[in-house]
C-alpha positions as CSV (number, residue, x, y, z in Angstrom):
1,X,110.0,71.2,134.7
2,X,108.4,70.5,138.2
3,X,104.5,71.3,139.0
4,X,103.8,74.8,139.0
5,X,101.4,75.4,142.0
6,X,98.1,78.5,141.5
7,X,97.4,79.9,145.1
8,X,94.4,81.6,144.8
9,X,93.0,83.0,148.3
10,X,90.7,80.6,149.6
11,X,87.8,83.0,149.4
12,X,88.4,84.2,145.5
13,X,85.0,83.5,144.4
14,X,84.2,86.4,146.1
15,X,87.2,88.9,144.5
16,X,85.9,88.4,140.8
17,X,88.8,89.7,139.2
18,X,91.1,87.5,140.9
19,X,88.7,84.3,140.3
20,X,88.9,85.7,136.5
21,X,92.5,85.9,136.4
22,X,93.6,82.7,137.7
23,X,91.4,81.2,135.5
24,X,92.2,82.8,132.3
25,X,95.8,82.6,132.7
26,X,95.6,78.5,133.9
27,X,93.7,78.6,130.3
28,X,95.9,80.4,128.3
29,X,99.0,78.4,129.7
30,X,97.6,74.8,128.9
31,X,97.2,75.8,125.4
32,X,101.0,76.4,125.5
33,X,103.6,73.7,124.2
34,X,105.3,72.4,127.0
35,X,103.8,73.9,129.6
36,X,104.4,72.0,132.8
37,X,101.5,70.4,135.0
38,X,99.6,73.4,136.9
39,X,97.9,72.7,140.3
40,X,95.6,74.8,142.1
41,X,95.5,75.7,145.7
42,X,92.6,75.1,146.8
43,X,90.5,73.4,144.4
44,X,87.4,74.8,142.9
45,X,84.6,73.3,145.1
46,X,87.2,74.9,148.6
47,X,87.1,78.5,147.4
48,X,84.5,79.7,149.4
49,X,82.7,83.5,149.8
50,X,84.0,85.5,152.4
51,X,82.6,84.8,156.0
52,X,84.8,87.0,159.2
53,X,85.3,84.1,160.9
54,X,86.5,82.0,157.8
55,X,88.6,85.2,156.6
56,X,90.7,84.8,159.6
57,X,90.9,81.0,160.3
58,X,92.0,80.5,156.6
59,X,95.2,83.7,157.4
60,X,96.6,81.7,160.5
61,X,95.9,78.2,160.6
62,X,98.7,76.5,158.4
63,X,96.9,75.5,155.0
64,X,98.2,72.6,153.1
65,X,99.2,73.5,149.7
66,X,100.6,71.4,147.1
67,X,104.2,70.1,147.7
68,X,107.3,69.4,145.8
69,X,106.4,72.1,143.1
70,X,109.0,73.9,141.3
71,X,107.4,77.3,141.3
72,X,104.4,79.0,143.7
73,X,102.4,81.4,142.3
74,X,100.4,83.7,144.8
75,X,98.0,85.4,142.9
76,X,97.3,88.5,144.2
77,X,99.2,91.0,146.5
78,X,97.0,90.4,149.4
79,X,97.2,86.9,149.7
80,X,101.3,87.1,150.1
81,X,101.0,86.3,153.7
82,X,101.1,82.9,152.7
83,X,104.8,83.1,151.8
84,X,105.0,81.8,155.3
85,X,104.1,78.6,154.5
86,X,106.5,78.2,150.9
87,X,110.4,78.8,150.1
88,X,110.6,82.0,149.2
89,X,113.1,81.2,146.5
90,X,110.4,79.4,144.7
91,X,107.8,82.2,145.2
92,X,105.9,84.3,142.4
93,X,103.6,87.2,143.9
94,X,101.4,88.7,141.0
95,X,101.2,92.5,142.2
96,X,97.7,93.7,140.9
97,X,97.1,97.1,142.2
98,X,98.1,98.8,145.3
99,X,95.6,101.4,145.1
100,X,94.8,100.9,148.8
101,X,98.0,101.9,149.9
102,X,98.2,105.4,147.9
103,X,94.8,106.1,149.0
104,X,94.0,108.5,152.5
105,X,94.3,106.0,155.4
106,X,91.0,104.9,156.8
107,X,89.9,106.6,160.4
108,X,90.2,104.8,163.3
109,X,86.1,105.3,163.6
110,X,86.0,103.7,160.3
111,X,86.6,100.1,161.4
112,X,85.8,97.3,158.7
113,X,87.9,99.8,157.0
114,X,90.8,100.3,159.0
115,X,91.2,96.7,159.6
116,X,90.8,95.9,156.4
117,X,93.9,98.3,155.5
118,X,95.8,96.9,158.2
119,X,95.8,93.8,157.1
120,X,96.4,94.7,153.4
121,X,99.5,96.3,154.4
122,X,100.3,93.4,156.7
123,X,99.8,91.0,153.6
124,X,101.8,93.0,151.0
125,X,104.5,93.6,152.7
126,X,105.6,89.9,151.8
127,X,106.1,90.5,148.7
128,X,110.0,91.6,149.4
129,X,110.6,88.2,150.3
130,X,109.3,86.7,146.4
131,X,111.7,85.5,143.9
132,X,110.3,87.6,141.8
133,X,107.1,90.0,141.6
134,X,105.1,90.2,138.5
135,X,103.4,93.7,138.5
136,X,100.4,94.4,135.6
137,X,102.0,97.8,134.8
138,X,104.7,100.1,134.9
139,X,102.5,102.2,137.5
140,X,102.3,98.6,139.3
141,X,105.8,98.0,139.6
142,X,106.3,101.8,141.2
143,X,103.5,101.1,143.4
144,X,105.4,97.7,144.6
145,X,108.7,99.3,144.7
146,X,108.2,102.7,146.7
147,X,105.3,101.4,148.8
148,X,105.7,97.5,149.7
149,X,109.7,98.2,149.6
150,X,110.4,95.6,146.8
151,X,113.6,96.0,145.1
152,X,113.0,97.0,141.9
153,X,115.2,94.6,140.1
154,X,113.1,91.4,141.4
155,X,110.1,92.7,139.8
156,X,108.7,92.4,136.2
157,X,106.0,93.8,134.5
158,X,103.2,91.4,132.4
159,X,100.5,92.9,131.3
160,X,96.8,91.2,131.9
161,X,94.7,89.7,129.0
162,X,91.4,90.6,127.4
163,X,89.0,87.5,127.3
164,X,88.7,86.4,123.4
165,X,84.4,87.3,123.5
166,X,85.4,90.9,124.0
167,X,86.6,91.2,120.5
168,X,84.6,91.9,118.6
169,X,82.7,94.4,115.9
170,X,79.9,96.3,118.2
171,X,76.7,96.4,116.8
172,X,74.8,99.9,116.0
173,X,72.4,100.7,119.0
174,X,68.7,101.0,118.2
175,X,67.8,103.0,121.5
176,X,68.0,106.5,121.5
177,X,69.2,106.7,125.2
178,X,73.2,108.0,125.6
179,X,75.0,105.3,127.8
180,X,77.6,105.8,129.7
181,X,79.3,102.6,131.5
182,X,81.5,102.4,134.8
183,X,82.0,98.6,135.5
184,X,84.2,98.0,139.0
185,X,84.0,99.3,142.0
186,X,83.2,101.9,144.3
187,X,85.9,102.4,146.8
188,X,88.2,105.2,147.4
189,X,90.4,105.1,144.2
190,X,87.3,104.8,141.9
191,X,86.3,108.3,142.5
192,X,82.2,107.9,142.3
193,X,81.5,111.3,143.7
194,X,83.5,113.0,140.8
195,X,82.0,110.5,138.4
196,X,78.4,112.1,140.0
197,X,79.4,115.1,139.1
198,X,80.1,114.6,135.7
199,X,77.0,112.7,135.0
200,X,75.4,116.0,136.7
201,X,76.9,118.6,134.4
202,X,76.6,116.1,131.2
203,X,72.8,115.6,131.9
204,X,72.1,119.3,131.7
205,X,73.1,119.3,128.3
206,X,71.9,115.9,127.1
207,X,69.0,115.1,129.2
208,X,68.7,111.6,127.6
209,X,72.0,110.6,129.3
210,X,71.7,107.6,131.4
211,X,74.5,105.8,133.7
212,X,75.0,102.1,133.6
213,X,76.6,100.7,136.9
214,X,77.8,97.2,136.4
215,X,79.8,95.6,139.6
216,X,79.4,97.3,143.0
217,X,76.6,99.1,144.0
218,X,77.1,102.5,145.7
219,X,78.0,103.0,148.9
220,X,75.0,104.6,151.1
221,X,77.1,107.9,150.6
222,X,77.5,107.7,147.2
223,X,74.0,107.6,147.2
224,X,72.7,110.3,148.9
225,X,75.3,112.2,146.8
226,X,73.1,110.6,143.6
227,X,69.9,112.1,145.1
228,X,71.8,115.6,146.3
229,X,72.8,116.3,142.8
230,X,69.2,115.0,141.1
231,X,70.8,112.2,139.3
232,X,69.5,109.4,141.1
233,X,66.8,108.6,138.6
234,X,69.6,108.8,135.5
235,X,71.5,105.6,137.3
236,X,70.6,102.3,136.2
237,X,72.3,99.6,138.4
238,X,72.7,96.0,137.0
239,X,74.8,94.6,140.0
240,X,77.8,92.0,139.8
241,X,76.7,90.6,136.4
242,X,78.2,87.1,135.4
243,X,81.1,87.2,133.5
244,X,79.6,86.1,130.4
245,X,77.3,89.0,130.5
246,X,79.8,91.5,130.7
247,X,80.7,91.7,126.6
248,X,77.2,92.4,125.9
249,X,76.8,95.0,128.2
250,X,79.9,96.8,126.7
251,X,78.2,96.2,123.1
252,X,75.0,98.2,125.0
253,X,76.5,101.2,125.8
254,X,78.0,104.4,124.0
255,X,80.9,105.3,126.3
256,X,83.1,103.9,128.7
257,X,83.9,106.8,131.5
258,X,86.7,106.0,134.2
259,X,87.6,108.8,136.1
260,X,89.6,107.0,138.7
261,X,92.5,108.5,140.7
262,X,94.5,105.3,141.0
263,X,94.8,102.2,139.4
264,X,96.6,99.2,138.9
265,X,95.9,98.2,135.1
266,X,92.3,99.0,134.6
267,X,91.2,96.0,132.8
268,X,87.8,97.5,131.9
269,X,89.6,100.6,129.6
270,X,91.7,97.1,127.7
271,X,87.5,95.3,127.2
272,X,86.1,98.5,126.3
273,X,88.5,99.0,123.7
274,X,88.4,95.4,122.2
275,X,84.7,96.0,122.0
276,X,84.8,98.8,120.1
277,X,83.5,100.8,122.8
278,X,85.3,104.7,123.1
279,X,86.8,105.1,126.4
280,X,87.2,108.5,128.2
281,X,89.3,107.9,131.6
282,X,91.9,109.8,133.5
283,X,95.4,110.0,133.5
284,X,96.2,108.7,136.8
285,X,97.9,105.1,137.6
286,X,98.3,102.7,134.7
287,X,95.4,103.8,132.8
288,X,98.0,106.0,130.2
289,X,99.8,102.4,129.8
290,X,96.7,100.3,128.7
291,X,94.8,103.2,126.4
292,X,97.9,104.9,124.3
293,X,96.4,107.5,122.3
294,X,92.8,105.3,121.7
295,X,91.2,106.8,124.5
296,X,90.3,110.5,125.8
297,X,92.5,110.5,128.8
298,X,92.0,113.9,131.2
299,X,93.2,115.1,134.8
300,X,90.6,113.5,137.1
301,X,90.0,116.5,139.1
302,X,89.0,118.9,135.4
303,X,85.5,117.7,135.8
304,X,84.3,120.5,133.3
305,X,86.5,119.3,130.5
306,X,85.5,115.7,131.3
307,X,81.7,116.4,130.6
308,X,82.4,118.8,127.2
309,X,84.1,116.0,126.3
310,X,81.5,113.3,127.2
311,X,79.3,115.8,124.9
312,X,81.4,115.5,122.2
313,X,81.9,111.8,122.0
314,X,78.3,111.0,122.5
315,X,77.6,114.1,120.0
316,X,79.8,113.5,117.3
317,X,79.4,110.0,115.5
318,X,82.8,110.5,113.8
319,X,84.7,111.2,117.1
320,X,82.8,107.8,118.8
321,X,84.1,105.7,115.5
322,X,87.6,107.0,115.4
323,X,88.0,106.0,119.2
324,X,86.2,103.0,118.5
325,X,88.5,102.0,115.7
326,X,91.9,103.1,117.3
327,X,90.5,101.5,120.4
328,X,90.1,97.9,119.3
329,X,94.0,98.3,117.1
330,X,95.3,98.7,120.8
331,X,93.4,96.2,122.3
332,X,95.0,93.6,120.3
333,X,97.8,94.0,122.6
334,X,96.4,92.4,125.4
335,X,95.7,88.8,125.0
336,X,95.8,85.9,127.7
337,X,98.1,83.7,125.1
338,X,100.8,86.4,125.3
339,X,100.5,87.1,129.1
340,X,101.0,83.5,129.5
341,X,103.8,83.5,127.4
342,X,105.7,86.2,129.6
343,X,105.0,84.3,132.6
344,X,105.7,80.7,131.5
345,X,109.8,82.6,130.8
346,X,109.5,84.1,134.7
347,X,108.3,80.5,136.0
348,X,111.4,78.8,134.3
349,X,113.5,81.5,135.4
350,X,112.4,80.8,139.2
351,X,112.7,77.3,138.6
352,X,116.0,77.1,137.0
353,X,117.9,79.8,139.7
């Protein structure tokens, strides 16, 4: 079998889940047998952070990428622009998470944000033109279909992997503080503001609650909201933490809350659940895919339900070590040596059509 060929955006150091993915699935696949020669576009010491000027020269001027491959892998949904520049017939597009799409449209007075949706939709809609898409979830593979027109038939769904330091048993906590943990971000789909109120209502009744924010900060918004509802001081932001960090900090905490109204897979539900961490999230996107029944899944808008059942969890030892238990069970689903495995079949498939 040919080369395959990684395209990672140029700028993926910045978009740590991307960086992540690429890397772990390029891992996974050398440790298969016969796995054919994979070469990344561009190399490690090219990907670059994100400046506006670089953003745009690296989308039109023609890039050089690796030829006479059998298969091209774009990585990620907004980098399939660069379908240009490949045969389409050769062409994997991983479909991560279309969230931005489902989402209200941006303003036009809002307008890092408008462009950036522009563009997004600009980007995506290339994906009709791949072989085949690979979506993370069945909510994935809807989102591709009804909103970047892909026909369903091209596209197949591969779940994502948990990193092997995830698993784990999780140590008993010796502070007395409740933690509750939201890693990710803080656009749109993320819902912050409801996850504000929550921590509001929950900290009325356990006034030793505390919020751990791991990835982006909050928007300016976000926090005057914090201040507006008194919770400011119950927030304790630890930033984009390196990956190797991240394990420990789910080992730290005492509940994983994700009251998100969109997402693509979730991949922080799958490593709180390998680390034994209970998870309470809602039901929206993909999120009822990855937790099963280990999880407390909810409507994302029934913000009094989600904070009696914070109570309980964080309440009720034997409620937090059922969901603990059940959690890591389901996690075992979700590991890079099988997700490599589903897309070393889809990479033949491409090359042998």
């Amino acid at each position: 079998m040919k080369p395959i060929a990684f395209l990672f955006p140029p700028h993926s150091e910045t978009y740590f889940g991307l960086n992540v993915f690429g890397r772990q699935l390029l891992q996974a696949l050398q440790g298969l047998a016969g796995a054919p020669e994979i070469l990344s576009w561009p190399p490690d010491d090219l990907r670059r952070k994100v400046e506006p000027w670089r953003f745009w020269a690296d989308r039109f001027a023609r890039p050089v990428f690796p030829r006479g491959c059998g298969v091209y892998h774009i990585l990620a949904q907004g980098s399939a622009d660069v379908m240009r520049y490949v045969p389409a017939r050769r062409t994997i597009v991983t479909c991560h998470d279309l969230s931005q799409l489902r989402m209200k449209r941006p303003r036009l007075r809002e307008a890092r944000r408008w462009v950036n949706y522009g563009f997004f939709r600009y980007a995506t809609g290339f994906m009709r033109r791949a072989r085949v898409v690979v979506a993370d979830s069945e909510a994935a593979r809807r989102d591709a279909v009804e909103l970047a027109g892909v026909p369903r038939g091209r596209v197949r769904v591969i779940p994502l992997g948990v990193d092997d330091e995830f698993f784990g048993t999780r140590p008993a906590r010796g502070s007395k503080t409740r933690r509750l943990l939201h890693v990710g971000g803080c656009g749109p789909n993320k819902n912050i503001d409801g996850l504000l109120r929550i921590l509001d209502r929950v900290r009325r009744r356990l006034p030793d609650v505390e919020l751990v924010k791991a990835g982006a900060p909050l928007t300016p918004e976000q926090q005057r909201s914090a201040r507006d509802l008194g919770v400011a001081d119950r927030i304790r932001h630890v930033g984009r933490v390196e990956r190797r960090e991240l394990p420990g900090i789910f080992r730290d905490a005492d509940l994983l809350i994700y009251p998100s109204l969109h997402e693509g897979f979730c991949l922080p539900v799958a490593e709180a659940m390998a680390s034994g961490l209970p998870v309470i999230a809602s039901k929206a996107g993909s999120i009822p895919e990855v937790a099963g029944s280990a999880a407390v899944l909810l409507p994302a808008d029934e913000e009094d339900r989600w904070s009696e059942e914070v109570v309980r969890i964080l309440s009720d030892d034997a409620v937090a070590r059922r969901l603990s238990e059940e959690g890591g069970r389901r996690a075992q689903m979700f590991r890079w040596r099988n997700t490599a495995e589903a897309y070393l079949r889809v990479y033949r498939e491409v090359a042998e059509a």
